[in-house]
N, C-alpha and C positions, 0 to 999 in steps of 0.2 A: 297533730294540730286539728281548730276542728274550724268551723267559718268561724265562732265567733274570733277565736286567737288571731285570724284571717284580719277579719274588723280592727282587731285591737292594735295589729301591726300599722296598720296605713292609717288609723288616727295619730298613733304616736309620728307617723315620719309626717302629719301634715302639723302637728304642733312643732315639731321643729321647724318646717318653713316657717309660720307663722312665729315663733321665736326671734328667724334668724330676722323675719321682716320688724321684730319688734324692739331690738337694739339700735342704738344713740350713743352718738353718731359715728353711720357707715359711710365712710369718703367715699362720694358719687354713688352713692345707694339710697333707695328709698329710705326712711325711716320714719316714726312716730312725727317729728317733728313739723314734717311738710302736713299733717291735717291743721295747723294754725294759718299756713300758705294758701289762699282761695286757687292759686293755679296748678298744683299739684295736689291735690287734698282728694280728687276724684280718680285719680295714679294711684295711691295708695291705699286708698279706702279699697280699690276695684281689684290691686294685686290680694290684699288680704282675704278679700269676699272668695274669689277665683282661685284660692289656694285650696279653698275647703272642698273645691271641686274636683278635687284629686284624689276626697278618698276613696269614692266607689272602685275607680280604675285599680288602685294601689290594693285594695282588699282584692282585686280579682286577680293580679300579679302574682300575689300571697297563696293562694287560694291555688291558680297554676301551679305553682312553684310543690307545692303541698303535693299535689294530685300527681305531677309525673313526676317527682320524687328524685331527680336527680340535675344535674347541670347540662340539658343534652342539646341539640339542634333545635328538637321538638320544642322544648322549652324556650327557648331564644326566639323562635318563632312568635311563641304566642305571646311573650310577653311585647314583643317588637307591634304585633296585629292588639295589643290592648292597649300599648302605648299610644297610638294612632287615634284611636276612638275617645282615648283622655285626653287629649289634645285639641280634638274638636271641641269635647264638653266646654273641656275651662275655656274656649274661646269665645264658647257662648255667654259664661259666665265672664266674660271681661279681659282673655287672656293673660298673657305671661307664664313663666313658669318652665318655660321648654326645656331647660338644662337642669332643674330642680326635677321634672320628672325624669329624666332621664337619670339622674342619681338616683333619688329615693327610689324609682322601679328596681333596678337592679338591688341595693339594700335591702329591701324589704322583702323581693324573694330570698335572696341568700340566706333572711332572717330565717325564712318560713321554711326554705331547704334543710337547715339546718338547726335548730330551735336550741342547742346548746352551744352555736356560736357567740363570740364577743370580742367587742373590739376590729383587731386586724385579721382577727377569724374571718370576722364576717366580710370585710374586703375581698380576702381571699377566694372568700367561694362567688364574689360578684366577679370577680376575675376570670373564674371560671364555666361560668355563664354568657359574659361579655365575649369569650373567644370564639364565639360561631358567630358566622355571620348569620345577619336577619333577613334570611331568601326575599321576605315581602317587602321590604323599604321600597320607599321608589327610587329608580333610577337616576333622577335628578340631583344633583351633588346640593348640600346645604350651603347657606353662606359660611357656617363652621367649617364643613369639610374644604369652601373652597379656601376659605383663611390660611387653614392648619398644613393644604398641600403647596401655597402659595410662599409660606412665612419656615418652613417645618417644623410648624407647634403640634405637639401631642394630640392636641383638642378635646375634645370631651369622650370619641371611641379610642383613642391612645389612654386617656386617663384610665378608664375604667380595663379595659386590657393589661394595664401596671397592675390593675389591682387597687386604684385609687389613693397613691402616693400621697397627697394631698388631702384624703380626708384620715387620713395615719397620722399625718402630720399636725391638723387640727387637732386628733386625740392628744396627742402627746403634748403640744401648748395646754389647752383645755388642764390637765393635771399639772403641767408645771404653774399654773396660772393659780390653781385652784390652793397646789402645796406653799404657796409662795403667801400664800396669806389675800390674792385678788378675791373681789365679790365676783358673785359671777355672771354679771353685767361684763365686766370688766373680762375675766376670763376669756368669755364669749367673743368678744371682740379682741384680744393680743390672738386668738386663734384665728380669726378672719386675717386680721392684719399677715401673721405667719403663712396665709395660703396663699394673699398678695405678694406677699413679695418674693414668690419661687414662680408659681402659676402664670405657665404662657396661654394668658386667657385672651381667646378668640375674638372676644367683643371687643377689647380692647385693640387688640390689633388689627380688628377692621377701621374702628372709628380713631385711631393715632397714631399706627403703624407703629414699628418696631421702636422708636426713638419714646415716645408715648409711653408705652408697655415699659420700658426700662426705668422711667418718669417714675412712673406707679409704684414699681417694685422697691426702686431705692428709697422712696417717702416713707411705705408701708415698714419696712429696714430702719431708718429713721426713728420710726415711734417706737418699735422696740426696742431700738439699740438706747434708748433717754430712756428705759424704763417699763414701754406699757403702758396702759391705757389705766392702769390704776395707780400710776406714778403722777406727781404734779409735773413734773417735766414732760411726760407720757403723753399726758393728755393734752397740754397746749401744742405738742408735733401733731394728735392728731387730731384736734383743729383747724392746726392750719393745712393738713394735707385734707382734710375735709372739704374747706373751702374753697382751695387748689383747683380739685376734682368737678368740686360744683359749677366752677367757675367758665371752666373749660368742656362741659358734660359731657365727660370721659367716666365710663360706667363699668367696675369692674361685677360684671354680674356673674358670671365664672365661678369666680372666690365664694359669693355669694350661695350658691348652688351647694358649692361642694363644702360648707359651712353648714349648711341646712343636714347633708348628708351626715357629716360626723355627729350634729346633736341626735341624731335619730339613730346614729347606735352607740351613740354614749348613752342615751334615755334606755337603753333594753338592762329590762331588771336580771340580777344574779341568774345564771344559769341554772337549770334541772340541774339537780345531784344525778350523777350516774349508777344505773341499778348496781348491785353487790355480783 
C-alpha cells in the first residue's frame, strides 16, 4: 500500500460516520432533521464538521498498520498513542466521536494490514489487533470501562476483542435489507436498528440503567419484527421509538459507532485478485 491507499482508507471510514450521521430517523441520534431545530442545529452541524477531523489520525493508523506489517504489540501501541492525539484534534474541532474512532482506527488498520480483506475478514484481523493491550492508555478507568465492569457489558474493548459481533451483524442486515428489495436509506437503518437491539451499549446503561437498555432493545426488535424501516408498519414503530428516545434523551450512541464501522467496510471495493 502506499500513503495515498493510506488517505484513501480514512476518508472512506469518515464518509461512513458522516453517512451514518446522515440518516432519518435515528431513535435518540442526532440526525439531518435537528438542523431545522435552532437548539440542536449547532450539535449537529459541529458532530458532522468534527468528524472530518478524524481523517488525518485515521490515514496515520493506516499508514502504522502498513509499516509494521503485522498485528503486534508494537502496533496496538501506536495506534492506541495516534488515537489519543485524534482525540484531542476533533475536540478542538468540536468534539464527539470517541467510540466511532475507536472502531474506525482499528477497521481501518486491519484494512491497511491486510488489503485483500473483506467483510468479517477484516473484523477478524481488528480482533487481532485489539488483543494486546495498549501499554500507553492512562490508568484511569473510562466512564465505559467503569459501566461495562459495573453492569458486565462487553463494552467497546470486549466488542472489538469479539472481533466486532456487531458490526458482522450490521453486514449481514445491510444485505438482507438490500436483497429484500429496501433503499438503502432504509437498509442503513434496519442495520442500526439490528445492532440496537442485541448491543449492551455503555451510554445507555450509564444514562438508564439496565431496565433502560432493555427499553431500547425491545423497541429497536419491534421495528424489525412489523417489517423494517422500509415497511409502512416499519416505519410508524420507528417513529414512535424515535420519539420514545427523544423524549427521554436516551442516546444509543454505541449502536451508532459501530454502524459507522460496518459502512466502512462494506464501502471497501472488490478485493486484488491474487497473483497466479
Amino acid at each position: 500500500m502506499t500513503g495515498r491507499e493510506d488517505d484513501v482508507l480514512a476518508r472512506a471510514a469518515v464518509a461512513a460516520l458522516t453517512g451514518q450521521l446522515a440518516l432519518a430517523p435515528k431513535p435518540g441520534l442526532p440526525d439531518p432533521r435537528d438542523l431545522a431545530a435552532r437548539v440542536t442545529r449547532r450539535d449537529h452541524c459541529g458532530m458532522r464538521w468534527s468528524a472530518k477531523a478524524l481523517t488525518p489520525g485515521l490515514a496515520a493508523m493506516a499508514a502504522a498498520a502498513r509499516r509494521t506489517g503485522e498485528p503486534s504489540p508494537r502496533l496496538r501501541a501506536e495506534l492506541g498513542a495516534i488515537g489519543r492525539c485524534t482525540e484531542h484534534s476533533v475536540g478542538l474541532a468540536g468534539g464527539g466521536h470517541r467510540g466511532a474512532l475507536w472502531t474506525l482506527g482499528l477497521l481501518v488498520a486491519a484494512a491497511a494490514l491486510d488489503p485483500r480483506a473483506r467483510g468479517a475478514e477484516v473484523a477478524a484481523t481488528a480482533k487481532r489487533i485489539a488483543a494486546h493491550p495498549d501499554r500507553g492508555a492512562p490508568r484511569r478507568p473510562s466512564r465505559g470501562s467503569t459501566v461495562s465492569a459495573k453492569y458486565g457489558a462487553a463494552g467497546a474493548r470486549g466488542e472489538a476483542r469479539a472481533g466486532f459481533p456487531h458490526v458482522r451483524r450490521a453486514l449481514d442486515a445491510l444485505a438482507k435489507a438490500r436483497s429484500a428489495g429496501a433503499g438503502e436509506a432504509e437498509a442503513r437503518l434496519d442495520a442500526l436498528l439490528t445492532v440496537m437491539s442485541t448491543l449492551q451499549d455503555t451510554e445507555l446503561l450509564h444514562t438508564a440503567g439496565p431496565l433502560g437498555l432493555r427499553h431500547v432493545q425491545s423497541g429497536a426488535r419491534g421495528v424489525l419484527d412489523a417489517g423494517g424501516a422500509a415497511t409502512r408498519a416499519g416505519a410508524a414503530a420507528l417513529d414512535a421509538l424515535d420519539a420514545d428516545l427523544h423524549a427521554r434523551a436516551w442516546s444509543p450512541r454505541g449502536s451508532a459507532g459501530l454502524l459507522a464501522g460496518a459502512l466502512f467496510v462494506d464501502s471497501l471495493p472488490p478485493a486484488p485478485a491474487r497473483a497466479a
